[in-house]
C-alpha positions in Angstrom: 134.0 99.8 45.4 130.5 99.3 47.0 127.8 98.3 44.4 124.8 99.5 45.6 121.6 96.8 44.5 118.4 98.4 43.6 116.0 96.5 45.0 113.2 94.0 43.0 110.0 96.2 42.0 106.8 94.6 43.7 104.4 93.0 41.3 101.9 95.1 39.9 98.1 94.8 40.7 95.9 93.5 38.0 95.3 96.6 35.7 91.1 97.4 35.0 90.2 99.0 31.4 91.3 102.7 32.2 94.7 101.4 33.3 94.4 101.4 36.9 94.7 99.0 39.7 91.5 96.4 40.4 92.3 95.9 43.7 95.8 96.2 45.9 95.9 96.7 49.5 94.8 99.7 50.2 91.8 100.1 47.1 89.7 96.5 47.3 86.0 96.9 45.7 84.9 94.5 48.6 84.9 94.7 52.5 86.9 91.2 53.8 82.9 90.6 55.1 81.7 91.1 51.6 84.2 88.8 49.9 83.3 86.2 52.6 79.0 86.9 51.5 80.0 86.6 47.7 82.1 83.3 48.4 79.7 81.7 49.9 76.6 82.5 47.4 78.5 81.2 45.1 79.6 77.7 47.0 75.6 77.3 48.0 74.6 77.9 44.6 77.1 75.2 43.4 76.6 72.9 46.6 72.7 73.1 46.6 72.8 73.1 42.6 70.2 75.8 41.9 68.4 75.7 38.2 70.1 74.4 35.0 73.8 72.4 35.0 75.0 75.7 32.6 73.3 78.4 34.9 74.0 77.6 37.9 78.3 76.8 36.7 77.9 80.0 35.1 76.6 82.3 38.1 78.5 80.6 40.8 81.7 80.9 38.7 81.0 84.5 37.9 80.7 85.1 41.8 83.6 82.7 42.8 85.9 84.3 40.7 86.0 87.7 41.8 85.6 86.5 45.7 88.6 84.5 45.5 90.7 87.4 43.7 89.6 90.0 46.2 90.1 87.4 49.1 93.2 85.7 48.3 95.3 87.2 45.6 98.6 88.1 46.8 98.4 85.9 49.8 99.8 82.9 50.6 97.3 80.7 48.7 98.7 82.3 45.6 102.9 82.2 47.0 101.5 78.4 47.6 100.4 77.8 44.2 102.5 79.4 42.2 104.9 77.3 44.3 103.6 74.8 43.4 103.3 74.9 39.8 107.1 75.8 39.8 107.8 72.2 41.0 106.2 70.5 38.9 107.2 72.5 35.6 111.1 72.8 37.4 110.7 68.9 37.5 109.4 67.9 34.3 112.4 70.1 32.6 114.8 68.1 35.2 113.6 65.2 33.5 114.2 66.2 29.6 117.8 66.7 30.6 119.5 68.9 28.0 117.1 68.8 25.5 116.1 72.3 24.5 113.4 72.8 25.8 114.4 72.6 29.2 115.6 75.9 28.8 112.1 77.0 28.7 112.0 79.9 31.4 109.0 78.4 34.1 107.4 81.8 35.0 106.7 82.2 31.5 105.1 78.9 31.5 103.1 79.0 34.3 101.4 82.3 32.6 101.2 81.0 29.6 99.3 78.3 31.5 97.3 80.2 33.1 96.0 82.2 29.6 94.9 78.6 28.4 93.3 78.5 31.3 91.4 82.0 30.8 90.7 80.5 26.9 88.8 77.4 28.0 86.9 79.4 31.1 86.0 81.7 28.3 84.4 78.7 26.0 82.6 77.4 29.0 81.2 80.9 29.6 79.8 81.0 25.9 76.3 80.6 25.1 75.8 76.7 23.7 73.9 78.5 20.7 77.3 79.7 19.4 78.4 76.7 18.7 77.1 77.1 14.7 79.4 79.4 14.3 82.5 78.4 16.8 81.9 74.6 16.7 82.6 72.5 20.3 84.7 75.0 21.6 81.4 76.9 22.9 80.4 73.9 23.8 82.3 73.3 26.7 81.0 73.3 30.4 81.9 72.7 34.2 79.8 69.8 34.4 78.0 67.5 31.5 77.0 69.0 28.1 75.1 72.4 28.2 71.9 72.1 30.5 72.2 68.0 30.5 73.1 66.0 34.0 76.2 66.3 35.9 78.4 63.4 35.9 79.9 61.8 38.8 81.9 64.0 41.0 81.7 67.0 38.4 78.5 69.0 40.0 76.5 65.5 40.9 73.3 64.1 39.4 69.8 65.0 40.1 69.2 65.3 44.0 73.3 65.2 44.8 74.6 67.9 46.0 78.8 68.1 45.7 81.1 71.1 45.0 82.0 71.1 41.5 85.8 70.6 41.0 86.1 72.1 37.5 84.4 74.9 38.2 86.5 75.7 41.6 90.0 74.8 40.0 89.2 77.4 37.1 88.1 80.2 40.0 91.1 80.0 42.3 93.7 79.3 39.6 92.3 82.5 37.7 91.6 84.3 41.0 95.4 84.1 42.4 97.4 84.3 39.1 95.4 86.1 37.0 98.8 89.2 37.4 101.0 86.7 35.6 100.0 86.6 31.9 101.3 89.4 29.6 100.2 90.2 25.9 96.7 90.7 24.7 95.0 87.1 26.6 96.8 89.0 30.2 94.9 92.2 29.5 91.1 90.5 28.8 91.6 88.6 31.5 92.5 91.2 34.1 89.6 93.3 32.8 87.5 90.3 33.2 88.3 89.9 36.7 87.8 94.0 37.1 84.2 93.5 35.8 83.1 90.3 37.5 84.3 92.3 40.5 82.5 95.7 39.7 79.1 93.5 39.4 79.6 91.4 42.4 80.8 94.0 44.6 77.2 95.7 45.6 75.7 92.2 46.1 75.6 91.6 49.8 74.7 95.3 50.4 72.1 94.9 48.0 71.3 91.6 49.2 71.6 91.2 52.5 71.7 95.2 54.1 75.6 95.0 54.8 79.0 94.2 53.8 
């Protein structure tokens, strides 16, 4: 007797507020030229380090974030990553040998992962005034304390200018997994992404007459 396999569904697309997709093949919010426009306004505002440490982290992460989903989600930056990830969680189970938790199931992990992520980009987001009510968690930032100076190789100091590595690692970790996290921390942060996108998405028109 033949025993016909159905084959694995496809992943779904990240899911905006009404319950459809954000952005899958055939329905992106941005032109590839406008993805390229919005990444790079938000590298030169990081690189050239335009106004305040907490401003600047804030508006080129809030333009990063949505370029890199639109531009790279589903490719083989995110196959490469998740990849990669898998390794390294595959490897530190390896090394707990039969201790319980190395039945831990690594997709799960790596989403859960990622949610944590989502949670601290979240605290960085916050305004610093918050913090009488929430304490250091709204705190947090890219680079330095609030509107302070950059340390080394976290934004620069005054007159340096250097991607900020905090602030990119967050974007293209968020931006190419953000599918993976179930529960109520998957569904904010897909309709995050979905408005991030919806404001950046009329930018270089707006800007620059085209994409």
């Amino acid at each position: 007797m033949t025993i016909l396999l159905a084959p694995s569904p496809a992943p779904s697309a990240p899911a905006g507020p009404a319950g459809g997709a954000v952005a899958n093949a055939a329905d992106h919010m941005m032109s590839p030229t406008a993805v390229a426009i919005v990444l790079l306004l938000a590298l030169v505002v990081d690189w050239m380090s335009v106004g305040p440490n907490s401003i600047r982290d804030r508006i080129a992460f809030c333009l990063g974030l949505p370029a890199i989903f639109e531009g790279f989600n589903g490719g083989p930056l995110d196959r490469w990553t998740v990849g990669v990830l898998a390794a390294v969680i595959d490897k530190l189970k390896a090394a707990a040998g039969d201790a319980y938790i190395a039945g831990a199931v690594t997709e799960k992990v790596i989403a859960a992962l990622v949610g944590l992520l989502f949670i601290y980009t979240i605290g960085v987001l916050m305004p610093e005034k918050w913090s009488t009510k929430l304490g250091p968690y709204a705190r947090l930032a890219f680079s330095g304390r609030g509107g302070g100076p950059a340390g080394p190789g976290m934004g620069g100091a005054a007159g340096q200018k250097r991607l900020n590595w905090r602030l990119w690692t967050c974007a293209v970790l968020l931006g190419v997994l953000c599918e993976l996290p179930g529960g109520l921390v998957g569904e904010l942060l897909r309709t995050f992404v979905w408005v991030l996108d919806s404001i950046a998405a009329p930018l270089p028109a707006a800007l620059f007459g085209g994409g």
